[in-house]
Every structure is written in structure tokens, then in C-alpha cells.
C-alpha positions in Angstrom: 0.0 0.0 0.0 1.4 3.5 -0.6 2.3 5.8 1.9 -0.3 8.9 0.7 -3.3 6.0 0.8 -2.1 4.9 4.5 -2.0 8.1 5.9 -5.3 8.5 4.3 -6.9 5.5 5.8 -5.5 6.3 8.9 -6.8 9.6 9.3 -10.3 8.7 8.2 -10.2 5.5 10.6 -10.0 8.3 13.6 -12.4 10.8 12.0 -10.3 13.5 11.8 -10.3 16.4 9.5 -7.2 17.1 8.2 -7.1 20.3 9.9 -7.1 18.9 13.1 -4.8 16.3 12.1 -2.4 19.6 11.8 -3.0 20.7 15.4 -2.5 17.6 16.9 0.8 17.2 14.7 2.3 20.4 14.0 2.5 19.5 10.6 1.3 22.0 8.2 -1.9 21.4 6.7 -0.4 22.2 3.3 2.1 19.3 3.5 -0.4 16.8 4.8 -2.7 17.3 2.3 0.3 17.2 -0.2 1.2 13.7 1.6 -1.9 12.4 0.9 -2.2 13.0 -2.5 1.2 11.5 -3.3 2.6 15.1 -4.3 5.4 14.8 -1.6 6.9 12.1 0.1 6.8 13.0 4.0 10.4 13.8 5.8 11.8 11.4 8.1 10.8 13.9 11.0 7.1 13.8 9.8 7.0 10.2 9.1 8.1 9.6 12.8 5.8 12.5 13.6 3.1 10.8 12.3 3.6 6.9 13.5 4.4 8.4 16.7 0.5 9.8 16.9 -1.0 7.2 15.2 0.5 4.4 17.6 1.7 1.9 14.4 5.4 1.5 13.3 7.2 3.1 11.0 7.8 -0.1 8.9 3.2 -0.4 8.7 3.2 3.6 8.6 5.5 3.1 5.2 4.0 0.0 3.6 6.7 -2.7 4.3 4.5 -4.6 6.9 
């Protein structure tokens, strides 16, 4: 599964806009958006950001579990 369709599934699994997904994370709303779309690949940082609030590892977080 691709990164930009996990984070999407994710997100939508908590019911969260992705505006609040940006004041939980501190991650601008711009570049989660972008994520999700497959625009941009997230940094490292963001990635870790982003397992870290959903509670799965990095390896399910980027498809290779």
C-alpha cells in the first residue's frame, strides 16, 4: 500500500479532518494534504511524527509490513 493511501486511511479511521490532524501534529496542513495526495513524500521527521500519533510502526506507517 502506498504511503499517501495509508496516511489517508489512517486519518479517516480516527475521523479526523485534516485540519485537526495539523493541530494535533504540527505538521502543516499544506504538506499533509500534499502527503496524501502522493505530491510529496513525507520527511523522516514527519513520518516519525506521524507513526508516533497514530500508535503503528514506521515499517506499517510506510507499507513494508
Amino acid at each position: 500500500m502506498l504511503i499517501s493511501t495509508k496516511l489517508y486511511l489512517l486519518r479517516r479511521e480516527r475521523n479526523l479532518t485534516l485540519q485537526a490532524l495539523h493541530l494535533k501534529t504540527g505538521i502543516a496542513l499544506a504538506s499533509l494534504s500534499s502527503y496524501e495526495r502522493g505530491i510529496y513524500a513525507p520527511s523522516l521527521e514527519n513520518l516519525c511524527k506521524l507513526a508516533d500519533f497514530y500508535g503503528v510502526a514506521l515499517d506499517e506507517l510506510i507499507g513494508r509490513i
